[in-house]
Residue, then its C-alpha position, 0 to 999 in steps of 0.5 A: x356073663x351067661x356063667x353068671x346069670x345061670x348061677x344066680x339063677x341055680x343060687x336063688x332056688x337053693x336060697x328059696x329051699x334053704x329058707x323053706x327048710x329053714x337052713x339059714x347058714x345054706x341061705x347065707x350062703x346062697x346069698x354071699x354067692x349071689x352079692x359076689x356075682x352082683x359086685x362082678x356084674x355090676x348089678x346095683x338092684x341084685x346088690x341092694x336085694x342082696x343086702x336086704x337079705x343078709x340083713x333079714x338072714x342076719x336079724x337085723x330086720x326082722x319083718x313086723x309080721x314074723x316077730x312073734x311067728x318066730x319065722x327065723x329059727 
């Protein structure tokens, strides 16, 4: 479990650098990797963060104050 925790932790700071670079394929990444560990550990809360993600990451959900910031390039 210890395996797992370290790697949410190393996946969080490359997601947290992929979106200040604005690298939204690495931040896909990082967050398939995330929902991975989550499923395994049966961890609901990272499970729903994880699809609040993908769905921003994807555009699904794009927040009121980025639409016309063009946060999401």
């Amino acid at each position: 479990m210890d395996d797992y925790t370290q790697d949410n932790h190393q996946q969080l700071n490359l997601l947290i650098e992929a979106l200040k670079e604005k690298n939204i394929n690495a931040a896909k990444l990082s967050v398939a990797a995330l929902t991975l560990n989550a499923q395994i550990l049966t961890a609901p809360q990272l499970l729903l963060l994880c699809t609040q993600w993908t769905n921003l990451l994807s555009c699904h959900e794009i927040p009121k104050e980025c639409r016309n910031n063009k946060c999401i390039s």
